[in-house]
N, C-alpha and C positions, 0 to 999 in steps of 0.2 A: 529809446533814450530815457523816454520819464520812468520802464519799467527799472531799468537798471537806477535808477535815481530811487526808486521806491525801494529797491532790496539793500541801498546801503544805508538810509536812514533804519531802515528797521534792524536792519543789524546792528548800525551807533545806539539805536535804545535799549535793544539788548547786551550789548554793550556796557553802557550805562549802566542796565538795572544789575550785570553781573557783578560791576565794579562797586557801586553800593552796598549789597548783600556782604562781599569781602569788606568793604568798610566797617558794616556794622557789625558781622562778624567779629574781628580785629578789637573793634569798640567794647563789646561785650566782652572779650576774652580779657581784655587788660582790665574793666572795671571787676569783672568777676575774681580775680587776682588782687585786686588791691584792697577788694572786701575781707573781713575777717569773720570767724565762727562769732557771734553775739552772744548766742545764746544754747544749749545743748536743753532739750526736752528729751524726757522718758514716763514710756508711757509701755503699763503691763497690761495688756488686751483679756488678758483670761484670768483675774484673782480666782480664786476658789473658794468657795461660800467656807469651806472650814478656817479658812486663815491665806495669808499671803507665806511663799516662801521666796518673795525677792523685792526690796522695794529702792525707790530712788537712789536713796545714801547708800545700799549694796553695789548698784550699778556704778555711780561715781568714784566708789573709793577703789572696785577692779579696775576699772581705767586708769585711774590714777595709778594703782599698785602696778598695773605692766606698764607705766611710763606714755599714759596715752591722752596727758589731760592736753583737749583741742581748742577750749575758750583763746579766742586771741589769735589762732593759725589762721593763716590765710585758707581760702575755700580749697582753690586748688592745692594744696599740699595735706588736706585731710584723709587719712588712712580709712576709708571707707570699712575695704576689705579686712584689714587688722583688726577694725574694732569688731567687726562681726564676729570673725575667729577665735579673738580675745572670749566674746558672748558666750557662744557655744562650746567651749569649752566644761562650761558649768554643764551639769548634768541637770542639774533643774530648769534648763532653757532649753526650751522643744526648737524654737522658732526663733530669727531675730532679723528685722530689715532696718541699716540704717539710709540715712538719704540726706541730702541738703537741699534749704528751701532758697528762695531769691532772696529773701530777708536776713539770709547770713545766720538762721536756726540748724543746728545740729538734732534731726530728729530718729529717736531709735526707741522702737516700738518691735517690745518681747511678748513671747507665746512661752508661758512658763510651764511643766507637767503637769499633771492631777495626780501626784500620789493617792494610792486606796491602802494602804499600811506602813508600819512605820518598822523597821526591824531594828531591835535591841539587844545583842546575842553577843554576850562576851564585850570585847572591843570593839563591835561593828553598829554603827548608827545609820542608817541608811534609811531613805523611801523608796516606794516599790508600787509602781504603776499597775494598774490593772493587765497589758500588755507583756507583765517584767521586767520593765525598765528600772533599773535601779540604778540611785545615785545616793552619793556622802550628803547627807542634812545640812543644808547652808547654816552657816551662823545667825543666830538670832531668827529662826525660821520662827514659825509657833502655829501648826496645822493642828484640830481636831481631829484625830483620826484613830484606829485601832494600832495597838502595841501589842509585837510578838517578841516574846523571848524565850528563855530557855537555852537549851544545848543543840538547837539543829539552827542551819543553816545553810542557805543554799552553796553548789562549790564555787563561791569565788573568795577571792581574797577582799581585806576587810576594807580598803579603800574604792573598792570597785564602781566604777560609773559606768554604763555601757547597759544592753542589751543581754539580757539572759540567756534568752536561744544563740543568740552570736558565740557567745563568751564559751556555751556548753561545746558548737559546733565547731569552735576553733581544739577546742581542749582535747574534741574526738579526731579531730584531724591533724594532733599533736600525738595522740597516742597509735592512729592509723601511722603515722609516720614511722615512729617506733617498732611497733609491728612487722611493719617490711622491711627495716633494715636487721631487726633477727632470721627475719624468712632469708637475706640476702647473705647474715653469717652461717645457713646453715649447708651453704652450696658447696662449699671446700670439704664439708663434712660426707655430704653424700656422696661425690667424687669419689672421697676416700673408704667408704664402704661401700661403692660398686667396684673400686680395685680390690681390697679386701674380699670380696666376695670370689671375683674374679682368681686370685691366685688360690680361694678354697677349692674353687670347683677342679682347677690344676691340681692339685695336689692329689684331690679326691680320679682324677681321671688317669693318675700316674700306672704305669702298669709296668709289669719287671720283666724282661726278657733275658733269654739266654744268648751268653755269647757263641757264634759257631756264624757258619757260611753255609747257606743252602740247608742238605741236611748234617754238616757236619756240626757237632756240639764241640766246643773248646774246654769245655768245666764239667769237672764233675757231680752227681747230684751232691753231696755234700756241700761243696763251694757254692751249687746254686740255692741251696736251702739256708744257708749263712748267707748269703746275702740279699736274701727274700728275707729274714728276720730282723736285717740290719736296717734295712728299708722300709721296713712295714713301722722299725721303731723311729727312724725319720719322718717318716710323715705323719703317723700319730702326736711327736712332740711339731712338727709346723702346724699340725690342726688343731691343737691346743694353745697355739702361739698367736694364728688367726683368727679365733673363735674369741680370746681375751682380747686381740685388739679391736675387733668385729663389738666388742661388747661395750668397751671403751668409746667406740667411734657412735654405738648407739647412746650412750651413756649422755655425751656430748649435745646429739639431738635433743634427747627429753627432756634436757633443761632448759634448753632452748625453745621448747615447745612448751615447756612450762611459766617461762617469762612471757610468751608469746598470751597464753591461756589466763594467765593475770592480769596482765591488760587487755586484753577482752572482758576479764569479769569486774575491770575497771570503768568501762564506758558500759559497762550494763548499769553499773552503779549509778552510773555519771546521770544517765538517761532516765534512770529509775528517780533519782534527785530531783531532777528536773520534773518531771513527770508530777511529783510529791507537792513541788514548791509550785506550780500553775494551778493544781486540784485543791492545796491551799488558798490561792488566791482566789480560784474562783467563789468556794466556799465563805470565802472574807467579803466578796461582790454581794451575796445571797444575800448575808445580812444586812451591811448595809441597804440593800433595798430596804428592810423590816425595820420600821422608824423605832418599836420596840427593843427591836433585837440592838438594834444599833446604837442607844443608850444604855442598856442593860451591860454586856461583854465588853468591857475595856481593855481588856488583857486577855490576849493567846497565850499560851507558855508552851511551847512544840518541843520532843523530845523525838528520838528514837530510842525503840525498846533493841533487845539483845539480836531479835532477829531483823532489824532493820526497819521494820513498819515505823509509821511517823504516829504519832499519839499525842494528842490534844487535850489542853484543860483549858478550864478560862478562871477569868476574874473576873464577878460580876462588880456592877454596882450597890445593888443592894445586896444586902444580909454578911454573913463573917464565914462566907466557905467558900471553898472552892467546886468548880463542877467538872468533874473526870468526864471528859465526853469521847478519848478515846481516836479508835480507828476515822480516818476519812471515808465512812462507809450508812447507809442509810441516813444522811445528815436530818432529811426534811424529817423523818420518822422519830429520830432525839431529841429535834428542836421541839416538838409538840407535843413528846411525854413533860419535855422540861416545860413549856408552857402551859402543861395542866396541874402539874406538881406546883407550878408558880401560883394560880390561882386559886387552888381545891388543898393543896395539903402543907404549905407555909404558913397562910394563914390560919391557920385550924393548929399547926404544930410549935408553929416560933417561927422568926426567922434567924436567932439567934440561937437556935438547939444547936445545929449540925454543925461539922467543922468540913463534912466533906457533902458534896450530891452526887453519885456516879450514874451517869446513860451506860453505860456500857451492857448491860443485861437485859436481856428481851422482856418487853411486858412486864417491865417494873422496874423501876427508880430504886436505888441503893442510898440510904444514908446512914452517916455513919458519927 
């Protein structure tokens, strides 16, 4: 008896303690509900020693711009997930967590990129991640950093935000696409010059016999040599009927094979670009490390010459020339003619003589 008396009190406490827990449960869900957003903080975890490219009043006025101003909403009815989406969107925000505190603060704390250049090329203004991330330059941004311009460009179009290797490997899998569906129009074609082919060898296998039974002949030689002649001139005109359309039906392929073969020397290009524009950037890494070099060079100017190769000048800081530096090729070996010529023969010549400096020549400096 007292045991069964002991297992229903401790049941009623537990009881109790579960009917509480849902109380305050309850309690907390309605007070949390009746609370309102107070207050919204932002906070950018990573400035970058060159300049900010995102601050407070950029982050307020997107929210506001997608219709997302939250001051005054109740907790629970706040778009968490939207505003993040909203976040990320920008191409200059790597990272974005927002959260709510018990205090009724709206907290959203960005991880913005590290741009390492800036590209200027035409209509396109963009930064460009040491990775290749590149995105469209926020408004009102203001980073120190290097400027490329000129006529080259990596291939994407000029609003592009996105992943460089992404953007290349969708474009090759755009043109693979392509590809197969020529290889897939060329099926109907080969069909029809394996029957083609097929009625030549017919023709070519025709043989003429004479009419008779057994050994009896019904014709005489005459009649069979007129129409050994008549025959012979039949199938020379079908074999010249099948040989043009045989020619035709190749004609068909090669162009096909030739669409085919430019888009292949399409994503060579594509790939060769790409290739160009990372070997760039790595290059643009190099200096930045050299606190010299990294002062000096303000300005890339990237071009392609007639056969493709990328070709480089700069703009320095000091002096009024320019420096032809050329192919992406021996860099570290050009950088340290040009920083002997900086120290041993500017100041000895002018720095105002030259209009040009070119590395381009082995074992000497070119001015001009």
């Amino acid at each position: 008896m007292q045991r069964i008396l002991r297992i229903l009190v401790i049941g009623l406490l537990w009881l109790a303690v579960a009917a509480y827990l849902i109380y305050a449960a309850t309690q907390s869900r309605a007070s949390h509900s009746a609370r309102c957003v107070q207050q919204v903080r932002i906070g950018v975890l990573d400035s970058t020693a060159q300049g900010s490219l995102v601050g407070e009043s950029e982050v307020r006025e997107r929210l506001s711009r997608n219709g997302l101003k939250v001051e005054g909403m109740p907790l629970d009815s706040v778009p968490l997930q939207r505003i993040e989406e909203s976040l990320l969107r920008n191409g200059f925000v790597e990272r974005v967590r927002v959260y709510l505190t018990e205090e009724g603060v709206l907290q959203i704390d960005l991880s913005q990129r590290r741009p390492m250049l800036r590209l200027l090329s035409g209509e396109m203004d963009s930064y460009v991640t040491r990775e290749g991330y590149i995105f469209t330059t926020p408004p009102r941004s203001s980073l120190y950093l290097p400027v490329m311009t000129g006529d080259y460009r990596p291939p994407i179009k000029r609003d592009f935000n996105g992943s460089l290797r992404e953007e290349v490997d969708r474009q090759q899998a755009q043109l693979d696409s392509m590809i197969k569906v020529l290889e897939r129009e060329k099926y109907p074609h080969y069909l029809a010059e394996r029957q083609n082919d097929r009625r030549l060898d017919s023709v070519r296998r025709y043989r003429i016999k004479r009419h008779g039974f057994l050994c009896f002949n019904f014709e005489s030689e005459e009649e069979f040599d007129e129409r050994v002649k008549q025959t012979r001139a039949k199938k020379a005109s079908a074999r010249r009927h099948l040989r043009y359309v045989g020619r035709q039906i190749q004609g068909r392929i090669d162009r096909l094979s030739e669409r085919q073969e430019a888009l292949r020397d399409e994503q060579k290009k594509l790939e060769k670009y790409y290739e160009d524009f990372m070997k760039l950037l790595t290059f643009v890494e190099e200096i930045e490390k050299d606190a010299f070099w990294r002062s000096e060079l303000v300005e890339i100017c990237a071009t392609r010459t007639s056969e493709g190769v990328l070709d480089l000048s700069f703009i320095p800081r000091s002096g009024s020339f320019v420096i032809r530096f050329g192919r992406l090729e021996e860099e570290a070996y050009k950088l340290e003619k040009l920083e002997r010529f900086y120290r041993k023969g500017l100041p000895a010549l002018g720095w105002e003589r030259y209009r040009e400096v070119d590395l381009r020549f082995s074992d000497r400096v070119v001015c001009r």
